[in-house]
ROMIBA-730021 format. One line per 3 residues: number of its first residue (from 1); for each residue x, y, z of N, C-alpha, C, O. Coordinates in nm, 3 decimals, decimal comma. Each point is the difference from the previous one (the first is absolute). Example, Ala and Ser with C-alpha at 12.3 -4.5 7.8 and 13.67 -1.06 7.14 Angstrom:
2
1> 1,319:-0,569:0,780:-0,089:0,119:0,000:0,090:0,120:0,000:0,104:-0,002:0,066  -0,139:0,107:-0,138:0,082:0,119:0,006:-0,077:0,109:0,073:0,051:0,111:0,017;
This chain:
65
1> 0,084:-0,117:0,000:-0,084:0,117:0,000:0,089:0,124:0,000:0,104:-0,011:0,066  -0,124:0,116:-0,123:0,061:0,122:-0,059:-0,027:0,072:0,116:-0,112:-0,033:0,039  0,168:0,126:0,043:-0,051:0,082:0,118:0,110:0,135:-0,029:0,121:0,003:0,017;
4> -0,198:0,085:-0,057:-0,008:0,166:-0,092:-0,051:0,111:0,079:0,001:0,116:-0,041  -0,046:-0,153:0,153:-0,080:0,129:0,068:-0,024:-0,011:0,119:-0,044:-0,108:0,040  0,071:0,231:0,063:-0,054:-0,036:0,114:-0,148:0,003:-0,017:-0,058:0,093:-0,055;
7> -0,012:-0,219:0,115:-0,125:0,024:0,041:-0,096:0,045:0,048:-0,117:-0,004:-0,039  0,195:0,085:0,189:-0,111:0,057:0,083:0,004:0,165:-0,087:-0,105:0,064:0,001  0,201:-0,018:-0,057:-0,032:0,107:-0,028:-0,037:-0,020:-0,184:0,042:0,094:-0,068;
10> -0,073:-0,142:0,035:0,019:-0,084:-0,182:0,073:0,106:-0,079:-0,062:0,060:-0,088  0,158:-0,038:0,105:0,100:0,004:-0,083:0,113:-0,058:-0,036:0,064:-0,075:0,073  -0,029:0,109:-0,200:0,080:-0,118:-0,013:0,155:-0,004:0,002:0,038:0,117:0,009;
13> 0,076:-0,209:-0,013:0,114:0,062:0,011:0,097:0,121:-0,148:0,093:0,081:0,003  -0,151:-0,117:-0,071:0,020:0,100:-0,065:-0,054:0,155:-0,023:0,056:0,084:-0,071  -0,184:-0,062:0,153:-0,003:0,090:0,047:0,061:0,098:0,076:0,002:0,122:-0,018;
16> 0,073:-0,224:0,148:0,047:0,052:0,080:0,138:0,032:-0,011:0,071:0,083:0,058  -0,048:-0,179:-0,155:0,215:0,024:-0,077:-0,028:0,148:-0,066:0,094:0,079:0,004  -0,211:-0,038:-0,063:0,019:0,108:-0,030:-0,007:0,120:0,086:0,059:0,106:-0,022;
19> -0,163:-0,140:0,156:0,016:0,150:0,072:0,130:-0,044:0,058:0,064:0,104:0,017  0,001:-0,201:0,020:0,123:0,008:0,078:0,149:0,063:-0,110:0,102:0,048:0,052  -0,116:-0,059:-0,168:0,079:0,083:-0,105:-0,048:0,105:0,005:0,089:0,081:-0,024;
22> -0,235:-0,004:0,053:0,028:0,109:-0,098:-0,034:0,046:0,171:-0,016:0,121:-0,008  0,001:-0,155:0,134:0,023:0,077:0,127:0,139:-0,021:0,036:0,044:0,090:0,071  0,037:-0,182:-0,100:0,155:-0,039:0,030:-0,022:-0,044:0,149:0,057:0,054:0,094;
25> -0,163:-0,177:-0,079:0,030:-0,059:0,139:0,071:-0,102:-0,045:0,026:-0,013:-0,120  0,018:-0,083:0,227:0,100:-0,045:0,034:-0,027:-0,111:0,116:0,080:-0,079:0,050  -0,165:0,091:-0,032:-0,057:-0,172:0,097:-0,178:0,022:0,031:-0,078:0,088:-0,037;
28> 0,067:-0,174:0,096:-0,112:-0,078:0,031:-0,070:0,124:0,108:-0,113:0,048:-0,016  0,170:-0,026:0,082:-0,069:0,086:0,133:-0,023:0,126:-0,062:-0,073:0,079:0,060  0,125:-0,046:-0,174:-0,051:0,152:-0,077:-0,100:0,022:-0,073:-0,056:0,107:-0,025;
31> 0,010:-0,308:-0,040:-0,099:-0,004:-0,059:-0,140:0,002:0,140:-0,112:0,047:-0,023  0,140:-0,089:0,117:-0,122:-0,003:0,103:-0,017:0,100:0,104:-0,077:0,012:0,095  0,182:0,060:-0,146:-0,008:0,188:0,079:-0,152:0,095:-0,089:-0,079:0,089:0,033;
34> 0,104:-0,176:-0,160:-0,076:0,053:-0,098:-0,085:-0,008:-0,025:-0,073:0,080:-0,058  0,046:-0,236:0,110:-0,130:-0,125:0,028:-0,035:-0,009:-0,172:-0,107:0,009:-0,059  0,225:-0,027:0,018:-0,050:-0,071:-0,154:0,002:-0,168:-0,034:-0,048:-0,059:-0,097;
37> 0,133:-0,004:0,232:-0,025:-0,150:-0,011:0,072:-0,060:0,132:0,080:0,071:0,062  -0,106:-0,189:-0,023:0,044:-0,078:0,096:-0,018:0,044:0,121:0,091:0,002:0,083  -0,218:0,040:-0,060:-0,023:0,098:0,155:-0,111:-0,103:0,058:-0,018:-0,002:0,122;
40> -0,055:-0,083:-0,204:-0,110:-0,091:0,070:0,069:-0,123:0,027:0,082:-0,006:0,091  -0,118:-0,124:-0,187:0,065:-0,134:0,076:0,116:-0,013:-0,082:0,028:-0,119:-0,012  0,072:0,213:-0,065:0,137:-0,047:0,032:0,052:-0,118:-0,102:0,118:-0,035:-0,012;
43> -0,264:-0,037:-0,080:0,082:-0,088:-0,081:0,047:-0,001:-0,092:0,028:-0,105:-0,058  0,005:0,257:-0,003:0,104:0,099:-0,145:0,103:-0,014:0,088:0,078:-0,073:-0,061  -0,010:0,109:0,212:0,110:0,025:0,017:0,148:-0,013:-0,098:0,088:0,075:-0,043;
46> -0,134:-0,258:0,040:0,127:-0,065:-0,051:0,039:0,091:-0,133:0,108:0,044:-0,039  -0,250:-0,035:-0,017:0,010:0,001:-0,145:0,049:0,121:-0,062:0,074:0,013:-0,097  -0,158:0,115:0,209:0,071:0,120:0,009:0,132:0,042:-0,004:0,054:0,089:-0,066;
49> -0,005:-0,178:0,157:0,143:0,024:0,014:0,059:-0,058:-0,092:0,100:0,044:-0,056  -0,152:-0,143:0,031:0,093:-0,058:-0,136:0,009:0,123:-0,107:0,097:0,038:-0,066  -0,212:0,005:0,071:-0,031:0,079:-0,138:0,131:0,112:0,010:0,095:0,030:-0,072;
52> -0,151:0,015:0,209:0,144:0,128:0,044:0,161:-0,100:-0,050:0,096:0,028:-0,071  -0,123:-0,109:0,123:0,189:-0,021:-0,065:-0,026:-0,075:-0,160:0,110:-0,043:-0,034  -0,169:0,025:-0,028:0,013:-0,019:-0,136:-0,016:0,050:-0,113:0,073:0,013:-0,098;
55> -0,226:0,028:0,133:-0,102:0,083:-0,117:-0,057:-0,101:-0,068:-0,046:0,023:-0,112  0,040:-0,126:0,157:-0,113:-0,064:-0,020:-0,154:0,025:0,056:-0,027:0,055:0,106  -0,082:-0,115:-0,213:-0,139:0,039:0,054:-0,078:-0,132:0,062:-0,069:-0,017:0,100;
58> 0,124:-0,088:-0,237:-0,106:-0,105:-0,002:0,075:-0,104:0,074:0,123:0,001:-0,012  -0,205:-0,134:0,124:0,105:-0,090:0,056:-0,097:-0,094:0,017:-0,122:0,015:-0,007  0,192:-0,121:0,031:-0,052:-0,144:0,009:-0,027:-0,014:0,160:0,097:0,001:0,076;
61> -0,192:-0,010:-0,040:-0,080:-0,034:0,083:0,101:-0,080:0,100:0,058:-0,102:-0,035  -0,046:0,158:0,154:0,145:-0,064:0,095:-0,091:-0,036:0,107:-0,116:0,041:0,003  0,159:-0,106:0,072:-0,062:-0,052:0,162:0,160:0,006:0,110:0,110:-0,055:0,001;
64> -0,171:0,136:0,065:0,089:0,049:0,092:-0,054:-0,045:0,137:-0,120:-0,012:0,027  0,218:-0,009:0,053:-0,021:-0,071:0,167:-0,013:0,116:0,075:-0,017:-0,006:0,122;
């Protein structure tokens, strides 16, 4: 399964690669100062951050402990 978006807020990660380029943030806690994603249950984290260190949008569905 493809997982592209945080859910609780439905947007998607390429949405958010773009306000984080064109605001020049730089982690995770700048996007939820902003409350544009990962402020409810938290299950974009991984993906977020991935996105921050790659620039990737789209990812294969991970299961994390």
């Amino acid at each position: 399964m493809k997982v592209d978006r945080c859910i609780c807020h439905n947007i998607s990660f390429s949405q958010i690669k773009k306000i984080v380029e064109a605001r020049k943030f730089s982690s995770i806690d700048e996007l939820r100062a902003e409350n544009i994603c990962s402020t409810n249950c938290k299950l974009c984290d991984p993906y977020i951050r991935e996105m921050l260190k790659t620039g990737e949008t789209v990812f294969q569905s991970k299961r994390f402990k």
